[in-house]
C-alpha positions as CSV (number, residue, x, y, z in Angstrom):
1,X,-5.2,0.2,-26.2
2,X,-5.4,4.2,-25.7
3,X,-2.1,6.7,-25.1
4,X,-2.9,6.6,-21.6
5,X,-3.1,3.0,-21.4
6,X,-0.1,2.4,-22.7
7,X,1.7,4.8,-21.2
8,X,0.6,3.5,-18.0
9,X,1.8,-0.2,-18.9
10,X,5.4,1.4,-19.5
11,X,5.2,2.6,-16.7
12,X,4.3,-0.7,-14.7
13,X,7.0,-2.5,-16.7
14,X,10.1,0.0,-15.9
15,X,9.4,-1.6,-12.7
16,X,10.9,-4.8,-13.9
17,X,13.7,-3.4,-15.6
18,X,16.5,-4.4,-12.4
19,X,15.0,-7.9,-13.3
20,X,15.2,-7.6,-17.5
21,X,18.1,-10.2,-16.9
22,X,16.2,-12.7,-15.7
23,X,13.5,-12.2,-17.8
24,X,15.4,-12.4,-20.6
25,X,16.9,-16.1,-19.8
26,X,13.2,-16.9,-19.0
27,X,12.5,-15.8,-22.7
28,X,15.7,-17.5,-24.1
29,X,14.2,-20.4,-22.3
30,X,10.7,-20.7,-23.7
31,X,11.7,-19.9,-27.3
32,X,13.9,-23.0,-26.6
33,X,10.9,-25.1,-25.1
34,X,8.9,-23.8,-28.0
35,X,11.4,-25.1,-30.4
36,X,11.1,-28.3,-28.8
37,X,6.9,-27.9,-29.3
38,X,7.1,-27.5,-32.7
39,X,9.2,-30.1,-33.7
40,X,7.0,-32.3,-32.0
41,X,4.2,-32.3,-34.2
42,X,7.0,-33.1,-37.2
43,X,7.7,-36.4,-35.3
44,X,4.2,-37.7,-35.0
45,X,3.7,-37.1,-38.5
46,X,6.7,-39.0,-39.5
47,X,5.9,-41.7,-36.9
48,X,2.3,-42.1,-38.4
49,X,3.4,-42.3,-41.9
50,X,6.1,-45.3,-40.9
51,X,3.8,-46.7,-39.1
52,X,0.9,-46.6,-41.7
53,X,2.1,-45.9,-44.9
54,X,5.9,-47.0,-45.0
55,X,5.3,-50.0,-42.4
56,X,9.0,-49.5,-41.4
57,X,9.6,-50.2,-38.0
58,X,13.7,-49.0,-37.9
59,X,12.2,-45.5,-38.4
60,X,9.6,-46.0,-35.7
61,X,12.7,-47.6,-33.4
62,X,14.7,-44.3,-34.1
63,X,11.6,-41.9,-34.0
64,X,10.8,-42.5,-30.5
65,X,14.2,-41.6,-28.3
66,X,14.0,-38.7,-30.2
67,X,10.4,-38.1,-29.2
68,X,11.6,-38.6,-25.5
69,X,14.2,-36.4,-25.8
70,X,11.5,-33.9,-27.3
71,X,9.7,-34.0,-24.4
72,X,12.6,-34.2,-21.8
73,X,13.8,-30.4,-23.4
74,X,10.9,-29.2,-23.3
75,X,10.0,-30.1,-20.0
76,X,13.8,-28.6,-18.7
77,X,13.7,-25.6,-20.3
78,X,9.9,-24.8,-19.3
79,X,10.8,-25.4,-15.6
80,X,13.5,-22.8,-16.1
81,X,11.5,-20.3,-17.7
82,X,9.2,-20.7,-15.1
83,X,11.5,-20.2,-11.8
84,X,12.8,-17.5,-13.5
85,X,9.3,-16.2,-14.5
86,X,8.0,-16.5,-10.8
87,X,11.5,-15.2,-9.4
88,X,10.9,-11.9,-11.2
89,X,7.6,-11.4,-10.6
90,X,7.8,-11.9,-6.9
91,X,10.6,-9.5,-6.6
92,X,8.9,-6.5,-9.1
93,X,5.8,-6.9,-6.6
94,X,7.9,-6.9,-3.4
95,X,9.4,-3.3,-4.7
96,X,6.6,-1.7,-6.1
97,X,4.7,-2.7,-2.1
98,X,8.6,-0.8,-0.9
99,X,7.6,1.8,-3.3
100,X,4.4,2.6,-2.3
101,X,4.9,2.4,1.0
102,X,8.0,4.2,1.1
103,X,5.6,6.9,-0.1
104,X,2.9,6.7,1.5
105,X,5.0,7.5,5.0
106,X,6.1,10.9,3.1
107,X,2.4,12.1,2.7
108,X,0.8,14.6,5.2
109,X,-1.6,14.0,8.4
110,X,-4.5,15.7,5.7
111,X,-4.1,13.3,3.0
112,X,-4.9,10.2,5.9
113,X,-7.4,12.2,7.3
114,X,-9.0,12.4,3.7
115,X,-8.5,8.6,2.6
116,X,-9.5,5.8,5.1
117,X,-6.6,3.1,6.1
118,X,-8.5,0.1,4.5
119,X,-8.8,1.6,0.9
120,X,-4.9,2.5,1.5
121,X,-3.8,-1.3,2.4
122,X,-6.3,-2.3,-0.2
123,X,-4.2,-0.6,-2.8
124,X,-0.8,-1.9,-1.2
125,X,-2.1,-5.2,-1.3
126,X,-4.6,-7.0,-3.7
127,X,-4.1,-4.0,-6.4
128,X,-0.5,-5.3,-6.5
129,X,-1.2,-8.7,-6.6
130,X,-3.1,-8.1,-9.6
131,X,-0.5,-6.9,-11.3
132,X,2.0,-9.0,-10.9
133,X,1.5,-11.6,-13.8
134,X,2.1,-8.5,-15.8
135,X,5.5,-7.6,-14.8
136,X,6.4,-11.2,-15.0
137,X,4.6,-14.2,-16.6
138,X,3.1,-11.7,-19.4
139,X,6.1,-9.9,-20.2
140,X,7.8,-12.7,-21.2
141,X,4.9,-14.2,-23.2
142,X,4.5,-10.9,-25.1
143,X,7.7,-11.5,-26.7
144,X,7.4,-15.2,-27.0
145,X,3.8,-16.1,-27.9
146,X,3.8,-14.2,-31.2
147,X,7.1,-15.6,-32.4
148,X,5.3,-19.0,-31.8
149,X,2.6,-17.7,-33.8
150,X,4.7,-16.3,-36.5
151,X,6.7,-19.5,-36.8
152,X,3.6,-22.2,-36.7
153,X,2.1,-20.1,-39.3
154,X,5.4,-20.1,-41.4
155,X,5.4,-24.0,-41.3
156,X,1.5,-24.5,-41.8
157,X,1.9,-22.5,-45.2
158,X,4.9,-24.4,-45.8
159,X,3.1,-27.7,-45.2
160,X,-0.3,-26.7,-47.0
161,X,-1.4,-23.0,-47.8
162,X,-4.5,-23.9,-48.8
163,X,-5.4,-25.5,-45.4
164,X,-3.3,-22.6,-43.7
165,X,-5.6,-19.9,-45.2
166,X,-8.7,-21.9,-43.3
167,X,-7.0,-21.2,-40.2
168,X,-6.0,-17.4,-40.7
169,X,-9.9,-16.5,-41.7
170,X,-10.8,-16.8,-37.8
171,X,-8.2,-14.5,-37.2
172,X,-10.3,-11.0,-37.9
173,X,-13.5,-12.2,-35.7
174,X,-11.3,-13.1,-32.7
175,X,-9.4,-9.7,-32.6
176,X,-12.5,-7.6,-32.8
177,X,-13.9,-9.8,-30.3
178,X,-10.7,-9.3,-27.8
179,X,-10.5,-6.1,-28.3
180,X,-14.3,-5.0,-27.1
181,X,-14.8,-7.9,-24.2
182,X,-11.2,-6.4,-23.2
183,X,-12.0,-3.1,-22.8
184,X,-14.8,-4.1,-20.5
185,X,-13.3,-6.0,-18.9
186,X,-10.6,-3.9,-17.7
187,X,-13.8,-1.1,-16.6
188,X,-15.1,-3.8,-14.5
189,X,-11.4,-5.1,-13.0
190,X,-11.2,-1.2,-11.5
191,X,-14.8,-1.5,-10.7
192,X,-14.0,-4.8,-8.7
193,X,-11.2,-3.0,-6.9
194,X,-12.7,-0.4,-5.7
195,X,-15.6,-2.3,-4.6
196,X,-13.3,-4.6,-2.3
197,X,-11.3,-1.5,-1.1
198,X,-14.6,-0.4,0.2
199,X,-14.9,-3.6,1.9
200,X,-11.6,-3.6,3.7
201,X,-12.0,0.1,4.9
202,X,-15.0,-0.8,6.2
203,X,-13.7,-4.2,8.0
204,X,-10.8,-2.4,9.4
205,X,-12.9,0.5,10.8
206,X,-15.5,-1.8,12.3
207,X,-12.7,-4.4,13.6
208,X,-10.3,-1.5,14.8
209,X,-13.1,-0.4,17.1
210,X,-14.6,-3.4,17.8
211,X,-15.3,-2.9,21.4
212,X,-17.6,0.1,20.6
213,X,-19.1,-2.4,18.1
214,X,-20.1,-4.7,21.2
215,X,-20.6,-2.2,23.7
216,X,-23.6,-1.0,21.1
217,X,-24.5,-4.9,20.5
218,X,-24.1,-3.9,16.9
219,X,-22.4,-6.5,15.9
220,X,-25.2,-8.0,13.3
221,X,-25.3,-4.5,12.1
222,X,-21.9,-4.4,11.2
223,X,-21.4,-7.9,9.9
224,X,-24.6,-6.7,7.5
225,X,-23.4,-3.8,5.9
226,X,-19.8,-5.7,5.1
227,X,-21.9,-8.3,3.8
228,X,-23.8,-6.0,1.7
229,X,-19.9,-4.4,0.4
230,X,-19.1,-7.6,0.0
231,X,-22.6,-8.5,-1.9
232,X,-21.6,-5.5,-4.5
233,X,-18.0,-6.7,-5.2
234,X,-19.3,-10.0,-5.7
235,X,-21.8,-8.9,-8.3
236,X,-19.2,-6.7,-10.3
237,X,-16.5,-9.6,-10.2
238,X,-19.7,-11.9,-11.8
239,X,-20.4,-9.3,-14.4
240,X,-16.3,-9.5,-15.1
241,X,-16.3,-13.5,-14.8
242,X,-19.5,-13.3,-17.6
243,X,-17.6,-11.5,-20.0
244,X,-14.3,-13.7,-19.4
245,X,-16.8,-16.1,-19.4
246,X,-18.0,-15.2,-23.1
247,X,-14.3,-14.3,-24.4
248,X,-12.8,-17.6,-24.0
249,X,-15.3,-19.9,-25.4
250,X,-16.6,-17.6,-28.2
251,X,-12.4,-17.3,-29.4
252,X,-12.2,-21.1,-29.2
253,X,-15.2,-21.8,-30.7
254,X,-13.5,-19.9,-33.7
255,X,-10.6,-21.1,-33.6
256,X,-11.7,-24.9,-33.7
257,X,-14.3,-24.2,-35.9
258,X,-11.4,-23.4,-38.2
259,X,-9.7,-27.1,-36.7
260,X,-13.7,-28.9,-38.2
261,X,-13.0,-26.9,-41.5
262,X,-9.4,-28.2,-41.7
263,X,-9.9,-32.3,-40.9
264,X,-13.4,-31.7,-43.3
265,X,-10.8,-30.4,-46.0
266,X,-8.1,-31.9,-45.0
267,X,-9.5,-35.5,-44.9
268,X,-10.8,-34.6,-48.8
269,X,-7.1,-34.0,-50.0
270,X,-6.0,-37.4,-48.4
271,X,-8.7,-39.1,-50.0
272,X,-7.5,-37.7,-53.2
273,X,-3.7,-38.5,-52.2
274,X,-3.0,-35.0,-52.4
275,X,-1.1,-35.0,-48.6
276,X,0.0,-38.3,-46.5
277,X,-2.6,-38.8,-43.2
278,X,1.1,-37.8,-41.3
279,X,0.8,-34.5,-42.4
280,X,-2.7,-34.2,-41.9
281,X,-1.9,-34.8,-38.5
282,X,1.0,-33.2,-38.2
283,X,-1.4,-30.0,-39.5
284,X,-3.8,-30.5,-37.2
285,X,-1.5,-30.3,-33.9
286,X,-0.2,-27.2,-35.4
287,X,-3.8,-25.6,-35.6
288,X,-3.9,-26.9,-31.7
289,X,-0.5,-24.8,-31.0
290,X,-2.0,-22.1,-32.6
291,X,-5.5,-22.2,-30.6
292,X,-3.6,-22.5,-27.5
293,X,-1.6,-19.6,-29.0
294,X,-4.8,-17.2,-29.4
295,X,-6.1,-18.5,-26.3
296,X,-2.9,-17.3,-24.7
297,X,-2.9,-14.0,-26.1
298,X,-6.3,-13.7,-25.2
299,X,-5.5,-14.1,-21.8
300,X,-2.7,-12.0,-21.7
301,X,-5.3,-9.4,-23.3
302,X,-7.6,-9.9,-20.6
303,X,-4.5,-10.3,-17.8
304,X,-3.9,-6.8,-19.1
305,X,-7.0,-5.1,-18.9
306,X,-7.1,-5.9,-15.1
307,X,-4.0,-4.7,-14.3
308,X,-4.1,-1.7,-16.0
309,X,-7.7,-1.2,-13.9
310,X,-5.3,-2.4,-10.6
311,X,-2.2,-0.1,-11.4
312,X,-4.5,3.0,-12.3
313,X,-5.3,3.0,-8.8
314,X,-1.7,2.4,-7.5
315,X,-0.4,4.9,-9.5
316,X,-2.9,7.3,-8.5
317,X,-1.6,6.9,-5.2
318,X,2.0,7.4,-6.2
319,X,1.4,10.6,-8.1
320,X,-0.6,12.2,-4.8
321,X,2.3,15.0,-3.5
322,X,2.3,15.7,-0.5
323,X,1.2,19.4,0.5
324,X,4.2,19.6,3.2
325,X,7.2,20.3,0.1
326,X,10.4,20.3,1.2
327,X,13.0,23.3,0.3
328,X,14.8,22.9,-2.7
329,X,17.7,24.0,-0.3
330,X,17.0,23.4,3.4
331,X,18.6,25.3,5.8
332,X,20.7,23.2,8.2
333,X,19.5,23.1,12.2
334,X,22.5,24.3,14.3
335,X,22.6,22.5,17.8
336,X,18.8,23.9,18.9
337,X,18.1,26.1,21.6
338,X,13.9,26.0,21.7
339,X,13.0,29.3,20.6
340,X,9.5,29.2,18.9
341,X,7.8,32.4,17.5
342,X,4.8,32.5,15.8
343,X,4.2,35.5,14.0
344,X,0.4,36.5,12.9
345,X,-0.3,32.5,12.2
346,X,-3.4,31.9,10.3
347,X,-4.7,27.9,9.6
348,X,-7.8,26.7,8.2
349,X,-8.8,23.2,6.9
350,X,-9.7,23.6,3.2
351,X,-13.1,25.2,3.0
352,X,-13.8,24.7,6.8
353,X,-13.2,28.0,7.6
354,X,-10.4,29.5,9.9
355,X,-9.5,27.6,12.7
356,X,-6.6,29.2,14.1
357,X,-6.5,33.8,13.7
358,X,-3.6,36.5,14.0
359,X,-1.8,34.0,16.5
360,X,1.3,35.4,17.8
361,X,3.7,33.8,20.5
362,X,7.1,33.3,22.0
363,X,8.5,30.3,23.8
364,X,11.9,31.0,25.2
365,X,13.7,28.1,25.5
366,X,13.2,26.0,28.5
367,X,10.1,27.6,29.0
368,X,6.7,25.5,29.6
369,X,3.7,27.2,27.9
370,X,0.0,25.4,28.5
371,X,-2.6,26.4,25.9
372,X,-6.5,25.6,27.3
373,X,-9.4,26.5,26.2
374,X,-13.1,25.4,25.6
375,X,-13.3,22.4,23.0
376,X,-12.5,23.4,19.6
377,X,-10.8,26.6,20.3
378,X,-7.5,25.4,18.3
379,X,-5.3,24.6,20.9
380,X,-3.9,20.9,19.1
381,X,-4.1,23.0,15.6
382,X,-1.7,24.8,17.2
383,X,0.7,22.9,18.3
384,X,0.1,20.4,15.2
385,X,1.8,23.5,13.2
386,X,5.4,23.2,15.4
387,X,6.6,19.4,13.8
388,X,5.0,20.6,10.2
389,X,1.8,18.1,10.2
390,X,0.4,21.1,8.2
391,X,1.5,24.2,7.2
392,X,0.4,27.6,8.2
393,X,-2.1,29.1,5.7
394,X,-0.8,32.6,6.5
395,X,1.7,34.2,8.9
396,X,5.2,32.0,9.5
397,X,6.6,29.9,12.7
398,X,9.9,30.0,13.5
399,X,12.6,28.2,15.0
400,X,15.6,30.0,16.6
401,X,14.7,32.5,14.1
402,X,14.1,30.4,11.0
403,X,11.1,29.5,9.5
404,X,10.1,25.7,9.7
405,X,9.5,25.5,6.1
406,X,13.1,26.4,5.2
407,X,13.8,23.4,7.2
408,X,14.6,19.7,6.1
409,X,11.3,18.1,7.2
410,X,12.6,15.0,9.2
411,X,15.6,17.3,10.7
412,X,12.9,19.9,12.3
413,X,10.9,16.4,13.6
414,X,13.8,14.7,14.7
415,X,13.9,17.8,17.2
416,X,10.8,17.2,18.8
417,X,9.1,15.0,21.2
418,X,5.3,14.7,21.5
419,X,3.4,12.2,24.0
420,X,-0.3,12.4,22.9
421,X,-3.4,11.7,24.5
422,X,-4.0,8.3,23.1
423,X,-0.4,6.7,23.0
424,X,-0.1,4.6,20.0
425,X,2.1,1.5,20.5
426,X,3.3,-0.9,18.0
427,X,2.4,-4.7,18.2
428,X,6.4,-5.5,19.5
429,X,7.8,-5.8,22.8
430,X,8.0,-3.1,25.1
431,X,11.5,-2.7,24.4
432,X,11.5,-1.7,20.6
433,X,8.6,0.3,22.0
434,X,10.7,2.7,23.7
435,X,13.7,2.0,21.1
436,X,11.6,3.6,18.3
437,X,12.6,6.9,20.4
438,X,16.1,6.4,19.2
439,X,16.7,3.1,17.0
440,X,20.3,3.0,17.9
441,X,19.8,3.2,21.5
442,X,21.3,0.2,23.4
443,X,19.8,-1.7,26.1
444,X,20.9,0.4,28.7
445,X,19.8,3.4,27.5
446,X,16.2,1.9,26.9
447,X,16.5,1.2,30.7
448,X,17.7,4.2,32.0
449,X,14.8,6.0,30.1
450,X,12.1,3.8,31.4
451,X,13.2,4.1,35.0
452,X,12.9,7.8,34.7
453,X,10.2,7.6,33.5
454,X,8.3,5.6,36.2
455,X,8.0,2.8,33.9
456,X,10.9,0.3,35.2
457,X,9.0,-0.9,38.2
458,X,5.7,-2.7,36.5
459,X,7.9,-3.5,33.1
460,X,10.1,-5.4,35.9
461,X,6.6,-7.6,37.3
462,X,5.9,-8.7,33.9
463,X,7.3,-12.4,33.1
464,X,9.4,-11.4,30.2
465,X,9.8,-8.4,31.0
466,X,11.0,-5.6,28.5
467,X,10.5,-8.3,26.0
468,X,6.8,-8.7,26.9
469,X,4.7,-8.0,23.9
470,X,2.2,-5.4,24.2
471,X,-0.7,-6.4,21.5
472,X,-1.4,-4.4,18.6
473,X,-2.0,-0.6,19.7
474,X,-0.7,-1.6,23.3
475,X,-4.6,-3.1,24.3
476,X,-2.3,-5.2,26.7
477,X,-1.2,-2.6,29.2
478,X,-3.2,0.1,30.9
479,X,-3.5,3.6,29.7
480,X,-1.4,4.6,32.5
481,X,1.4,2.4,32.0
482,X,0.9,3.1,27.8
483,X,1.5,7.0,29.0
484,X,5.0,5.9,30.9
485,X,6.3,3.8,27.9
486,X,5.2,6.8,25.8
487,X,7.2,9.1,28.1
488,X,10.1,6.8,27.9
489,X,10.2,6.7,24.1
490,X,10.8,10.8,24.3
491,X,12.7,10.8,26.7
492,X,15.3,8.6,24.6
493,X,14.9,10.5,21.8
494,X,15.9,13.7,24.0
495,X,14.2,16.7,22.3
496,X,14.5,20.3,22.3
497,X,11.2,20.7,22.1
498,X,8.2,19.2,23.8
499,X,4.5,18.7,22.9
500,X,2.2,17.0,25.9
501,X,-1.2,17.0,24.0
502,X,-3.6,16.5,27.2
503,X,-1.6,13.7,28.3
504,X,-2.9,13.0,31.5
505,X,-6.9,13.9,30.8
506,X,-7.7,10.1,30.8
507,X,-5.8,8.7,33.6
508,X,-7.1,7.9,37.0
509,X,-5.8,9.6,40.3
510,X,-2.9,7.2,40.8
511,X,-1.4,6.9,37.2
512,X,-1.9,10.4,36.9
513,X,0.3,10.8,39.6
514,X,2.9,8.8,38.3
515,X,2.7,10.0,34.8
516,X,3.0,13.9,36.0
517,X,6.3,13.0,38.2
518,X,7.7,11.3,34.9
519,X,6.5,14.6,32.8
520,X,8.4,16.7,35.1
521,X,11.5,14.6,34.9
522,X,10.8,15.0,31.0
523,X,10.0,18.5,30.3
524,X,13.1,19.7,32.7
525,X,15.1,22.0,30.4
526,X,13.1,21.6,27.2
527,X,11.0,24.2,25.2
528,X,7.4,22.8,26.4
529,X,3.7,23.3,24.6
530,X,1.1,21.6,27.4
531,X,-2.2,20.4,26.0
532,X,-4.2,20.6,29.3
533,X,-7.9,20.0,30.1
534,X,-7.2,19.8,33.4
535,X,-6.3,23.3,34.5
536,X,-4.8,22.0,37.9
537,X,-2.0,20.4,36.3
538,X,-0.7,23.5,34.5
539,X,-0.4,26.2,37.9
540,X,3.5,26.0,37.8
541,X,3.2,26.6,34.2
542,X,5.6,29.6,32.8
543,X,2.6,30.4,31.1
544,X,-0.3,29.9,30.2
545,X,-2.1,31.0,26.7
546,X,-6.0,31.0,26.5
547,X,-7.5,30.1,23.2
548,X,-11.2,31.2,22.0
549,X,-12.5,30.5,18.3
550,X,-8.8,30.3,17.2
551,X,-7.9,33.7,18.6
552,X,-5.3,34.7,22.5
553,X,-7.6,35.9,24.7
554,X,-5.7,35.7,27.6
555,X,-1.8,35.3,28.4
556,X,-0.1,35.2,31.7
557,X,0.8,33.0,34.9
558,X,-2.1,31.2,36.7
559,X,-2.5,33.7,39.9
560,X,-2.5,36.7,37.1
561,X,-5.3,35.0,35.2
562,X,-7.6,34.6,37.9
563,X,-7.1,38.0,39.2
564,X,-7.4,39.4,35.5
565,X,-10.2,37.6,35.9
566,X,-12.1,36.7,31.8
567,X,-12.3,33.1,30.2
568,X,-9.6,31.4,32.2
569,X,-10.5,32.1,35.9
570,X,-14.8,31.0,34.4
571,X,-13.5,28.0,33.2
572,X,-10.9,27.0,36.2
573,X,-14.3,28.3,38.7
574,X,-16.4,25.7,36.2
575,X,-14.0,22.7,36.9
576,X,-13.7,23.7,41.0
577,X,-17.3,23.3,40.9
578,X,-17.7,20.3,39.5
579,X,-14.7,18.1,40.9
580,X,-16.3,19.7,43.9
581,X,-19.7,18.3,43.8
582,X,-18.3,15.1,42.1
């Protein structure tokens, strides 16, 4: 095992140090139930010799409740170990899962945008699984098994050294053997994860967006390309179950080749009186201890390998930072007033080129400022950059006159509201929907929001009500009524700050309606950034800012623009015809 190696199994095992208690008890315990398993053998060789040899059946009378006894300890103490085994294991997986996702929720929008969901949950999930027997079961047995070893050697060369030598010649073949089929082993256990992680992106994708799936009757497509994934993590865990396969059999074909040598040899210093057939036996259940022993370790070995392949990939996922660092020494938000400035922001996506350009603005609070443009002008770049999902690549934004990355991150977010265009709703009811605006918001509070914001009346037709589920991403209610539950949810968590990213471009006539009324009733007295496709709905706006190529073009009120005429007043002329001829 490399530096690296181990260092990364220390650092997989700290995570069972809350649970080294336990684990020690579980140790205590199975040194006990292996004191138990090596008296045994002692027993049956005494019970063979009275038996055969001595013909005296007082001894055989006393041997046996002893025996029971034997096996009654061992049977107690190996229950304990293993609760206390499973116990510890169980609860080292359940943090490192905490862990991880605990961390995971800290990265930046560009690090999800860069890894797809499946590969992430594949990691939370079956890559933790796989370690577990490490942090528990393994642990334990690396202290125990070679003290088992240790002391059935000790009492083999006490019985016979001659036949104890027999058994220790294996010993050199089976190590180098473990320690090559190991290291492939643990290659292919990465190789195997990251063959399944391809498999779950891949199924969640497809299964997230299943009704494009059907709309395209591409359903056999689909289900042939995941059986294809599927097809090349099968063939990698086959190449891993070979060489498991050959690591087994080929260590206990050693070790009991050792076993032939010693009944062969064993059997010759009977015959010449040399040992009693008791200890001959009692030898040979030893040599079984010790094969179950090697075949143990072996397995731990191998139990190893793949969890070092598993955890490489967890850990890789704990060291990511995020590229949003907090100050050192954040500089506490006073109550807010809204005041945004951007001065001379620049933003560009890695090596995609500049996406935003010498942007410079000021909302005033309360104000309402829409920012259209033609498609891919920059206008949700922009207002991305206000709660911090990236950072500005040059220039600053500030806040009341302080710059956002002085800020504590989740104290600048907690400030702002944003409803997007496709509301995302959790799989609850549609009361911890609109609670997750403020989690200690009571029931009347939930209700006062959703009446304002137009939502009250169809929550009230449903059978349950505010407790009616909504189905994973809300696929239960309309996009209109997804919009007013959306609205609701801000409107609890009472911002300073507003973000509406185009939230009314994909309504019909009606819930638009309804959905602008609740926006009004939302944006009243709040620093506002509109989002608009639809350049009707932003006329009474403050003011609106035209984007082109990530540059202002064009600032001013609506009548201003069109008389300035430019970009704006073409692509409000460009609509008018078009709703016009629709």
């Amino acid at each position: 095992m490399g530096r690296q190696s181990f260092q990364q199994l220390r650092r997989l095992l700290a995570y069972a140090r809350p649970y080294l208690g336990g684990l020690v008890v579980a140790g205590i315990a199975s040194l006990i139930s292996t004191g138990f398993n090596l008296f045994f053998p002692q027993l049956v060789g005494r019970l063979i010799d009275a038996s055969f040899l001595e013909a005296n059946l007082g001894q055989l009378n006393r041997i046996l409740p002893i025996l029971l006894g034997v096996f009654a300890g061992q049977a107690i103490f190996t229950g304990i170990q293993n609760y206390l085994v499973a116990r510890s294991g169980e609860s080292v997986v359940a943090e490192l899962r905490k862990s991880l996702y605990r961390h995971l929720l800290g990265l930046s929008s560009n690090f999800f945008e860069n890894n797809r969901t499946g590969d992430i949950t594949s990691r939370l999930t079956s890559d933790i699984s796989t370690v577990q027997s490490v942090v528990s079961t393994t642990l334990v047995q690396v202290f125990t098994v070679p003290i088992v070893l240790v002391g059935t050697l000790a009492i083999l060369f006490f019985t016979n050294w001659k036949l104890s030598l027999l058994i220790l010649s294996v010993v050199p073949a089976v190590a180098l053997i473990a320690r090559y089929l190991g290291r492939q082993i643990r290659q292919m256990s990465k190789a195997f994860q990251d063959q399944v992680a391809k498999a779950n992106a891949h199924a969640e994708e497809t299964l997230s967006g299943v009704r494009v799936v059907q709309s395209f009757t591409a359903e056999n497509h689909e289900a042939a390309r995941y059986g294809d994934l599927i097809q090349d993590s099968l063939k990698v865990a086959l190449q891993r179950a070979r060489m498991s396969a050959v690591l087994g059999p080929m260590i206990f074909f050693s070790i009991f080749t050792a076993l032939a040598l010693v009944l062969w040899y064993g059997g010759r210093l009977v015959a010449v009186k040399e040992i009693s057939p008791g200890v001959l036996l009692t030898f040979v259940l030893y040599t079984f201890n010790i094969a179950g022993t090697v075949g143990t370790l072996t397995s731990i070995f191998a139990q190893v390998q793949s969890a070092l392949g598993a955890s490489s990939r967890i850990f890789e996922l704990l060291d990511t930072q995020t590229d949003l660092p907090e100050p050192e020494k954040p500089t506490p938000l006073p109550q807010v007033k809204g005041t945004v400035q951007f001065e001379e922001v620049g933003f560009s996506y890695g090596d995609r080129g500049k996406v935003l350009e010498n942007i410079s603005l000021t909302a005033h609070p309360g104000e309402v400022i829409a920012i259209v443009g033609p498609s891919g002008a920059g206008k949700s770049t922009l207002v991305s950059l206000v709660p911090r999902f990236y950072d500005v690549t040059s220039g600053k934004i500030l806040l009341d006159g302080m710059d956002l990355r002085d800020m504590e991150l989740q104290n600048l977010r907690g400030h702002i509201g944003i409803v997007p265009q496709e509301t995302l709703l959790f799989s609850g009811s549609i009361s911890e929907n609109i609670q997750y605006g403020r989690l200690q918001a009571g029931e009347n509070e939930v209700l006062e929001a959703a009446k304002a914001a137009n939502a009250h009346e169809f929550i009230s037709r449903f059978p349950e009500g505010y407790a009616t589920v909504v189905g994973e991403r809300g696929v239960k209610l309309s996009g209109g009524q997804r919009q007013r539950i959306a609205i609701a949810r801000a409107l609890l968590k009472n911002p300073r700050l507003l973000i509406l990213d185009e939230a009314t471009s994909s309504l019909d006539s009606e819930s638009e309606s309804l959905v602008q009324e609740a926006l009004n009733t939302l944006m009243q007295g709040r620093t506002t950034f509109v989002i608009a496709h639809r350049l009707s709905t932003v006329r009474s706006a403050d003011r609106i800012v035209v984007l082109d190529q990530g540059k202002i073009v064009q600032e001013g009120r609506h009548e201003d623009l069109l008389e300035q005429g430019g970009l704006y007043k073409d692509l409000y002329e460009l609509q008018f015809r078009n709703n016009t001829q629709a």
